[in-house]
N, C-alpha and C positions, 0 to 999 in steps of 0.2 A: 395870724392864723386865717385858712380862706374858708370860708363856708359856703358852702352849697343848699341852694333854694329849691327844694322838690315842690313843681307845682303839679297839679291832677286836674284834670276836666269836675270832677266831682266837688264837691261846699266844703270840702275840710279845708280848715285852715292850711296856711304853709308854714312844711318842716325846714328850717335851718337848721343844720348840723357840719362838722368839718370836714373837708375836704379828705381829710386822713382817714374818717369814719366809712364817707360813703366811699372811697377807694376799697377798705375792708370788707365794707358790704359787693361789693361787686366783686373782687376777687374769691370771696366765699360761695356766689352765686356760680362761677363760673367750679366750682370745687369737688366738680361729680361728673365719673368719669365718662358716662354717659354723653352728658352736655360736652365736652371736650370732644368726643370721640364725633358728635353730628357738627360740631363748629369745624375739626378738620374736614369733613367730607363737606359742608359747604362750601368750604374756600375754592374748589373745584367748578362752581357756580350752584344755581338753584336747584331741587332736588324734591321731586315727591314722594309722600311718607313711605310708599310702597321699597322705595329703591331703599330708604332710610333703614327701615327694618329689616332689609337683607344683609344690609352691609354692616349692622348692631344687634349684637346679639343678646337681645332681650325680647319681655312678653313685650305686645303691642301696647300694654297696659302704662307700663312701664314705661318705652317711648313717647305715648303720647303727654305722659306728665312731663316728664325731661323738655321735651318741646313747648309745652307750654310755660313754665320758668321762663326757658330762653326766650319766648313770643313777649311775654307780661316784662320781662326785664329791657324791650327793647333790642337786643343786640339780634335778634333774625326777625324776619317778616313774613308774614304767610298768606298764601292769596288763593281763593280756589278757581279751579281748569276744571272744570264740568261735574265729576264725583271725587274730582282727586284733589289733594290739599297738597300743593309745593311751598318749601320753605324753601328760605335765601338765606344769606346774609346780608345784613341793614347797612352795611359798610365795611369800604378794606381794611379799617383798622383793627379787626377784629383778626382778621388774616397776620396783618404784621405783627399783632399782640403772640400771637400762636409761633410765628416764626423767631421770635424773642426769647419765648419761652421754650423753643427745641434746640438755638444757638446755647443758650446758658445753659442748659442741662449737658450740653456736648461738652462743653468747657468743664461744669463740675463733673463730670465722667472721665474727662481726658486727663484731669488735675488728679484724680483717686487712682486712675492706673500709674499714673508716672512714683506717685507716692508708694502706693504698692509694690508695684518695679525696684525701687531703692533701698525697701524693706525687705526687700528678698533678697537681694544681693548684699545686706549686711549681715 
């Protein structure tokens, strides 16, 4: 079993926990469609909340929680340009994580028509 060592700039002790744990937890994090929906429009590059909010359709309220998850979790980064706040993404693999996850969904979609298909013609 591999365990993963959470350290923090802060005095608390460090968490060990499994490799298989903190995978869970980060998959849950990413589990809201919101956060999904601004990790695709990052991958495009960096992006100010302004554009962000156009492009998702929720209150600002709303956005700016979603964002901050993804800021505290590490996976985008946010830097401010005068009154405007642009977020990124922290690295490509967040991009290839995304592009994994729309290959396999095309697969289990392409695999349910072909089934359906063969169920109709029986």
């Amino acid at each position: 079993m591999v365990d993963v060592i959470i350290t923090s700039p802060n005095p608390r002790p460090t968490v060990h926990r499994p490799l298989y744990q903190a995978k869970a937890e980060f998959f849950r994090m990413l589990g809201h469609p919101v956060r999904i929906r601004v990790l695709e429009l990052l991958q495009d590059g960096p992006k100010p909340v302004r554009e962000l909010l156009a492009d998702v359709d929720v209150e600002p309220s709303n956005l700016s929680q979603q964002l901050s998850v993804l800021r505290r979790s590490g996976i985008v980064t946010s830097r401010r340009e005068g009154s405007t706040v642009v977020y990124e993404l922290a690295g490509a693999d967040v991009a290839d994580l995304l592009g994994a996850a729309r290959r396999i969904l095309t697969e289990l979609s392409t695999g349910r028509e072909e089934l359906l298909a063969e169920l109709r013609e029986s």
